[in-house]
C-alpha positions as CSV (number, residue, x, y, z in Angstrom):
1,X,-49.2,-113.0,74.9
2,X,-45.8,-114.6,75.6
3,X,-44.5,-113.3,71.9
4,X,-46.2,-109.6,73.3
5,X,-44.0,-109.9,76.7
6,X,-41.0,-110.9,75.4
7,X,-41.1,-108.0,72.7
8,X,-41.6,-105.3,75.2
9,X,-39.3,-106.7,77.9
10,X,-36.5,-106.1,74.8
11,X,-38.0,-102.7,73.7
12,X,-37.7,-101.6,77.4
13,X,-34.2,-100.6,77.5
14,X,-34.0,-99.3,74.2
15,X,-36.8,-96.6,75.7
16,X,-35.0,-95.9,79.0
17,X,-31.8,-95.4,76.7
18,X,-33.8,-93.2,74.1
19,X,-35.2,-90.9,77.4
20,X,-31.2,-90.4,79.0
21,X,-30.1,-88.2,75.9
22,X,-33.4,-85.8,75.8
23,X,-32.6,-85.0,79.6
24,X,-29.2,-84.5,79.6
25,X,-29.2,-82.0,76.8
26,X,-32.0,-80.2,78.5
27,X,-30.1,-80.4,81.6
28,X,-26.9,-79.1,79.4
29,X,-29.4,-76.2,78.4
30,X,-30.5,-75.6,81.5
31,X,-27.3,-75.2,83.1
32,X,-26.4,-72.9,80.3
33,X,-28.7,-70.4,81.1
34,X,-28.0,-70.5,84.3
35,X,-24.3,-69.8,83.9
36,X,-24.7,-67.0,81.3
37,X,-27.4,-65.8,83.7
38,X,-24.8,-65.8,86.1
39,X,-22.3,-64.3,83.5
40,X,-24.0,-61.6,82.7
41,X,-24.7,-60.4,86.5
42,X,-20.9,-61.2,87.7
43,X,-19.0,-60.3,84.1
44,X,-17.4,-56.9,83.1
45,X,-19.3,-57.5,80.2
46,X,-22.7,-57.1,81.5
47,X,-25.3,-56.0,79.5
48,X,-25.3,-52.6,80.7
49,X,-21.8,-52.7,80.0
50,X,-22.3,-54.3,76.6
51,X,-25.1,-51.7,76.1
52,X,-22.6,-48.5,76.9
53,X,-20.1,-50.5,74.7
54,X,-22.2,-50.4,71.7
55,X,-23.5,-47.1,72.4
56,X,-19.6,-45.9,72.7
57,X,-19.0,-47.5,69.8
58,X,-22.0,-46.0,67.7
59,X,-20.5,-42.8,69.0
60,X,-16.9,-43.4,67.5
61,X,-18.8,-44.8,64.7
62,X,-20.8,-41.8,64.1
63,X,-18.0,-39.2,65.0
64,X,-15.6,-41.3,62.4
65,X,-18.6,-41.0,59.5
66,X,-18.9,-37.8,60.5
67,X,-15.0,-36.7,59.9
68,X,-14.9,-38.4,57.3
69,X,-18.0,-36.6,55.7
70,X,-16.3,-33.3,56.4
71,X,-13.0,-34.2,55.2
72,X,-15.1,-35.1,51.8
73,X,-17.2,-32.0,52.0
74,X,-13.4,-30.5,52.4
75,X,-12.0,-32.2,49.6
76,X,-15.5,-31.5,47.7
77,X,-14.7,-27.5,48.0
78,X,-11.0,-27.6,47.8
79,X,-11.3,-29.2,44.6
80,X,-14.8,-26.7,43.6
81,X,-12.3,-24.1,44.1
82,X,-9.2,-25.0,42.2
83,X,-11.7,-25.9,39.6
84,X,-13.0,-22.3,39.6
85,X,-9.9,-21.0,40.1
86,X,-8.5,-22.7,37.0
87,X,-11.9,-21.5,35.1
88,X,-11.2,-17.9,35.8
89,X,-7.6,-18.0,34.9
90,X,-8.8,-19.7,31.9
91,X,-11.2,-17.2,30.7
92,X,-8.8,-14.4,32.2
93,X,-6.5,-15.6,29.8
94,X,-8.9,-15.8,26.8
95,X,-10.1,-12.4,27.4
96,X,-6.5,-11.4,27.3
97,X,-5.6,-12.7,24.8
98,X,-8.9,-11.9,22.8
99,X,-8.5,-8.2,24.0
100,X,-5.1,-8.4,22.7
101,X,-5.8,-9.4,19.7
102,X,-8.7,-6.7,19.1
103,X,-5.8,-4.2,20.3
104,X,-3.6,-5.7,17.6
105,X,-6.2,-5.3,15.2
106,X,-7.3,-1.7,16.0
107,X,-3.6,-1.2,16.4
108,X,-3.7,-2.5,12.6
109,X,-6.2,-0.1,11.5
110,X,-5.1,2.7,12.9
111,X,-2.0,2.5,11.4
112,X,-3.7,1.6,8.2
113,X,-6.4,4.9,8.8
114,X,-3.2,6.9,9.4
115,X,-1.1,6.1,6.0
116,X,-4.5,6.5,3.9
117,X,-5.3,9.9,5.5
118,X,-1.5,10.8,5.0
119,X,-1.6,9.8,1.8
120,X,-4.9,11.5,1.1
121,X,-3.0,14.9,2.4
122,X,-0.4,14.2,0.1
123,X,-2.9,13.5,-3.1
124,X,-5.0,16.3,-2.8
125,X,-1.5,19.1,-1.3
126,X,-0.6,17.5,-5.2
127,X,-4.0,17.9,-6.3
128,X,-3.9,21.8,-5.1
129,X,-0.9,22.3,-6.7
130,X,-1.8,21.3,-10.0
131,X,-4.9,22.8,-10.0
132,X,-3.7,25.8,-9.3
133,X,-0.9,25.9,-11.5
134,X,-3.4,24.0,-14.1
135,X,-6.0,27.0,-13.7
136,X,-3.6,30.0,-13.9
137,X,-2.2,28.6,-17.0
138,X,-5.7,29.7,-19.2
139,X,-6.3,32.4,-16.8
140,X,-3.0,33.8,-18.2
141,X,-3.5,33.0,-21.6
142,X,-7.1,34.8,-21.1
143,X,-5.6,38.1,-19.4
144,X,-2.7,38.0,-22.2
145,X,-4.9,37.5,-25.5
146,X,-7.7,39.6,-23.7
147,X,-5.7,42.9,-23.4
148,X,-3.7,42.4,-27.0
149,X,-7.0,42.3,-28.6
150,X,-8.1,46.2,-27.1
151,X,-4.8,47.6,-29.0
152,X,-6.1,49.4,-32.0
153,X,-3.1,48.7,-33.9
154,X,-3.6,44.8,-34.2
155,X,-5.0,43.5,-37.3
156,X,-7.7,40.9,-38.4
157,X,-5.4,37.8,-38.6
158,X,-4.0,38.4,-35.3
159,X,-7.5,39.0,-33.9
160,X,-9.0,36.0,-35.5
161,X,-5.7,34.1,-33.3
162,X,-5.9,35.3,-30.7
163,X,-10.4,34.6,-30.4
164,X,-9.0,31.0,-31.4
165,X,-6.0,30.7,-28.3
166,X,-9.0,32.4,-25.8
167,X,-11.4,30.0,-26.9
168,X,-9.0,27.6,-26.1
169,X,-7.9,28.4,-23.0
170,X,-12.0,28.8,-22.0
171,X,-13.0,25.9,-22.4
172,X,-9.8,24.3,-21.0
173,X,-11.0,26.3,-17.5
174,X,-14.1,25.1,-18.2
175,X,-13.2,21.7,-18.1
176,X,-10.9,21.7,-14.9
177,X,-13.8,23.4,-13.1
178,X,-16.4,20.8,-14.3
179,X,-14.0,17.8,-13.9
180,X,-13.9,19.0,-10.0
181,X,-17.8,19.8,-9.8
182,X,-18.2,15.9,-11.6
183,X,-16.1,14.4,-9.1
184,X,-17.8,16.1,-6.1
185,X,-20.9,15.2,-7.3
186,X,-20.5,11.4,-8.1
187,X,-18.7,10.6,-4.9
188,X,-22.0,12.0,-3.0
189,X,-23.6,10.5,-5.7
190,X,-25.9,13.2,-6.9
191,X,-24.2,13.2,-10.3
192,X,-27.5,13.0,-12.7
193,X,-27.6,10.2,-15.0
194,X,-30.6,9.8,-18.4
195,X,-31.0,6.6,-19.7
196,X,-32.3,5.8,-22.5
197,X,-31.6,4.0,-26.4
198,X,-28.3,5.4,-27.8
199,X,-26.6,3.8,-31.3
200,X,-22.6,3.3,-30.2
201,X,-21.3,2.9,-33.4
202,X,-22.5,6.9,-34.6
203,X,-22.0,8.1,-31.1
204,X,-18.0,6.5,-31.3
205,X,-17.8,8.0,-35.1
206,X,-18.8,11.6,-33.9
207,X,-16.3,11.5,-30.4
208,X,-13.4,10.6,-32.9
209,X,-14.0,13.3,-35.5
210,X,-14.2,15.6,-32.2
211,X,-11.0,14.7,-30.7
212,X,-9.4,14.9,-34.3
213,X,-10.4,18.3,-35.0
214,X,-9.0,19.5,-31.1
215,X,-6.0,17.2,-30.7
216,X,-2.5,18.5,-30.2
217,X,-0.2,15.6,-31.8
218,X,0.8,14.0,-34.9
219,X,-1.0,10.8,-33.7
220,X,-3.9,9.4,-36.1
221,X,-7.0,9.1,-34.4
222,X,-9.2,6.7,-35.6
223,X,-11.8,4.2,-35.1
224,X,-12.7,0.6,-36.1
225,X,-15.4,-1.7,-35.4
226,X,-16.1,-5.1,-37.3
227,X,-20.0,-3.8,-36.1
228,X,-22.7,-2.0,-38.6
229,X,-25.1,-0.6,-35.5
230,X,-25.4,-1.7,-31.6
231,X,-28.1,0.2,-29.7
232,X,-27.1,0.4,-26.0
233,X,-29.4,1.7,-22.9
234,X,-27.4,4.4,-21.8
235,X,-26.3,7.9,-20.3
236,X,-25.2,9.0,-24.3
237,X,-23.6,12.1,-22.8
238,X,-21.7,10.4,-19.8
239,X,-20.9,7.7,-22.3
240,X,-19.1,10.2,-24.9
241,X,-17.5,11.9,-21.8
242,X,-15.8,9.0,-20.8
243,X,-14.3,8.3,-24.6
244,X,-13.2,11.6,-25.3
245,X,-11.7,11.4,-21.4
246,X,-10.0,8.3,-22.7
247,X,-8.9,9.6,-25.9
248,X,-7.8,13.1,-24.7
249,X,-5.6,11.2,-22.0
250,X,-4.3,9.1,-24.9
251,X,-3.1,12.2,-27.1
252,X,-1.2,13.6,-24.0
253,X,1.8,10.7,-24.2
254,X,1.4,10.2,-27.9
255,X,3.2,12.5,-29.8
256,X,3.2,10.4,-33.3
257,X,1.5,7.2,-34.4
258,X,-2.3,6.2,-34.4
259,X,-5.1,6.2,-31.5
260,X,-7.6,4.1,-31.9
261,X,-11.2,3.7,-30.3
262,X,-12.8,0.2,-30.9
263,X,-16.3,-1.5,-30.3
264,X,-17.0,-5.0,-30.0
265,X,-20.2,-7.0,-29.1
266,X,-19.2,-9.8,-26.5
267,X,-22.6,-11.3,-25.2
268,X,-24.6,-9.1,-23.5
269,X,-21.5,-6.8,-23.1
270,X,-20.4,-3.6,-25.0
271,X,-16.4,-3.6,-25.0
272,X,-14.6,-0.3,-25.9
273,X,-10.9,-0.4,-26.2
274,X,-8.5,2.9,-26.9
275,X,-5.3,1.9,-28.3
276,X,-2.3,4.0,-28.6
277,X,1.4,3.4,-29.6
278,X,2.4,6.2,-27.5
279,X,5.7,5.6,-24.3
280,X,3.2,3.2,-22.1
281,X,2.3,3.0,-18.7
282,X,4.9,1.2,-16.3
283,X,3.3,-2.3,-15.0
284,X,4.1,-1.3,-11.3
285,X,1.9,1.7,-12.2
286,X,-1.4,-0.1,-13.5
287,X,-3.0,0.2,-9.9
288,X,-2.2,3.7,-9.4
289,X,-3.7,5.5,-12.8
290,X,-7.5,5.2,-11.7
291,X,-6.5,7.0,-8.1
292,X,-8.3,10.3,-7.7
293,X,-5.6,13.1,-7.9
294,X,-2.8,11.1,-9.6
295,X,-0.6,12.1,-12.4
296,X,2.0,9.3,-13.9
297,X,3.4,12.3,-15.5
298,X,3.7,15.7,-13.5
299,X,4.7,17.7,-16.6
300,X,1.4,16.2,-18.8
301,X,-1.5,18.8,-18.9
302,X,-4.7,17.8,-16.7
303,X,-5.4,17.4,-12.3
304,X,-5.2,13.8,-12.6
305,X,-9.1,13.8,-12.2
306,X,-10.1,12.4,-15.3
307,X,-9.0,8.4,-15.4
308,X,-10.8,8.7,-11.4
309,X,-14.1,10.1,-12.9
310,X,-14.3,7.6,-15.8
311,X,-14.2,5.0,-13.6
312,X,-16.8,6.5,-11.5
313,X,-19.2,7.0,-14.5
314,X,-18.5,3.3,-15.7
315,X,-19.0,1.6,-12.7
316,X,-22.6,3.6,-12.6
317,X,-23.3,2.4,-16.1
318,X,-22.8,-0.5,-14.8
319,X,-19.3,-2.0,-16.6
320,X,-16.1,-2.0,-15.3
321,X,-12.9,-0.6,-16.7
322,X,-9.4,-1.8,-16.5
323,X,-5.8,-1.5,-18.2
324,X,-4.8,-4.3,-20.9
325,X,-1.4,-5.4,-19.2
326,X,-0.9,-8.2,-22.4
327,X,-0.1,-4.4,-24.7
328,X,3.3,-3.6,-24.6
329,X,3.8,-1.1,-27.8
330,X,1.9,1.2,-25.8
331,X,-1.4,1.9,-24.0
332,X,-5.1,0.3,-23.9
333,X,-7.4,1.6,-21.6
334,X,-10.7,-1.1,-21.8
335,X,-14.2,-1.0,-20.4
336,X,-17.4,-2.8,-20.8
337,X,-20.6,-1.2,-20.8
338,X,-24.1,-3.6,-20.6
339,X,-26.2,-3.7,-23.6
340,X,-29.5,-3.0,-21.2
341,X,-29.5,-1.8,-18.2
342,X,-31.5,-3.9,-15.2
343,X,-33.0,-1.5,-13.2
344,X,-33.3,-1.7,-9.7
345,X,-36.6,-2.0,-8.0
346,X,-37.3,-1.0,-4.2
């Protein structure tokens, strides 16, 4: 009991001491609230005022967001526009210059349409000129022979010459007007054309004895082949039209000499070659002698047709002609001809 008594006689002041602390700081508390109770009546900043403060500055707030959300929605379209603005300038300018361009280039082809069609007017003016200077040529020779042979006083020998230089002259009229009718006919491209198994050796044999027998030079003409027979699929009438073309042409600037048609087999290719020794056509002129109403030579017989309408009738066949620019001691006109033709099915 003593031991019990003397423990809480110590523990007593350490209680009252523990209590002093507690009630001061409630006191402290207390007299907190009570001043900022008093604040908040007696203040400026009141809580109304406080209230209208942080309504004023929600205001700014909200005014400031919303300047600054125009000024972007300002910088948004400024910058929209210059954006289109430098789109439209950049397509204007690519349509400019793309419209320019197709100017240039129509500018081009006009020009280019303008020199052909002039030099179409000057081809066939030419082409008229020779023909008609080509065609009254045997029409004089025909009116000429024609009325010597109704004298009575003309004799057998003269008549038989003069049958001969009217033949002659017929069947060079003949050929001008069927050169022009051929060429007409194959640029429309209702020139006829009958296929069918022709031996090129025989036909090549027969279209140089021809050309011998009508020729009007000193030149040989001849022909040579290393082949015994070579069966083609052709037009044999075109086909001997185009040699005797070729070989007629050849006579014309070869006055002495040899002309000579050849035949080779290369593949599944025909190649014919006339060779002449005659004065040669000038390199620079290559390009020019397959053009439709040319003439290298304005004082050589012919309308400058017939070179145009063999190429026509090869390039039908199917081959392709061309001038050997390695022969230099005179002419060689070459073209190839298929050995069967590959017909075309719709």
């Amino acid at each position: 009991m003593r031991r019990v008594l003397l423990f809480l006689l110590f523990l007593w002041p350490a209680l009252f001491q523990s209590t002093t602390p507690f009630d001061s700081d409630r006191d402290a508390c207390d007299r907190y609230r009570e001043e900022k109770e008093r604040a908040d009546v007696t203040s400026p900043q009141s809580y109304i005022a406080q209230i209208n403060l942080q309504r004023t500055l929600h205001e700014v707030n909200e005014l400031k967001f919303h300047n600054e959300r125009q000024q972007n929605r300002l910088l948004f379209y400024q910058i929209l526009g210059w954006t289109l603005l430098l789109a439209s300038v950049v397509v204007s300018i690519y349509h400019l210059l793309r419209t320019n361009r197709h100017l240039k280039q129509s500018e081009k082809e006009l020009m280019q349409a303008c020199q052909d069609a002039e030099q179409s007017i000057r081809r066939k003016n030419l082409f008229l000129s020779n023909m008609s200077h080509e065609i009254r040529t045997p029409l004089n020779a025909l009116s000429g022979f024609s009325s010597i042979l109704t004298e009575s006083s003309v004799d057998a020998e003269m008549r038989q010459q003069c049958n001969e230089i009217i033949q002659q002259n017929s069947d060079l009229l003949i050929k001008l007007i069927d050169d022009v009718v051929d060429l007409s006919n194959l640029e429309r491209g209702s020139m006829h054309f009958t296929y069918g198994p022709a031996e090129a050796v025989t036909l090549c044999r027969k279209v140089v004895e021809t050309v011998e027998r009508i020729k009007q030079t000193l030149a040989l003409v001849q022909f040579s082949t290393p082949l015994t027979a070579l069966v083609l699929t052709t037009d044999a009438a075109r086909l001997q039209q185009v040699l005797i073309n070729l070989l007629i042409n050849a006579t014309k600037f070869t006055s002495e000499g040899s002309i000579t048609l050849s035949l080779e087999q290369h593949g599944e290719e025909a190649l014919f070659a006339v060779t002449d020794t005659g004065c040669g056509i000038a390199a620079d002129q290559h390009d020019k002698v397959f053009n439709r109403f040319e003439k290298l030579n304005e004082q050589a017989q012919g309308t400058g047709l017939g070179l145009s309408i063999c190429q026509l009738i090869i390039q039908e066949m199917g081959g392709k002609i061309w001038i050997d620019s390695s022969y230099h001691d005179g002419a060689r006109f070459c073209f190839t001809h298929p050995l069967h033709r590959k017909e075309v099915t719709v």
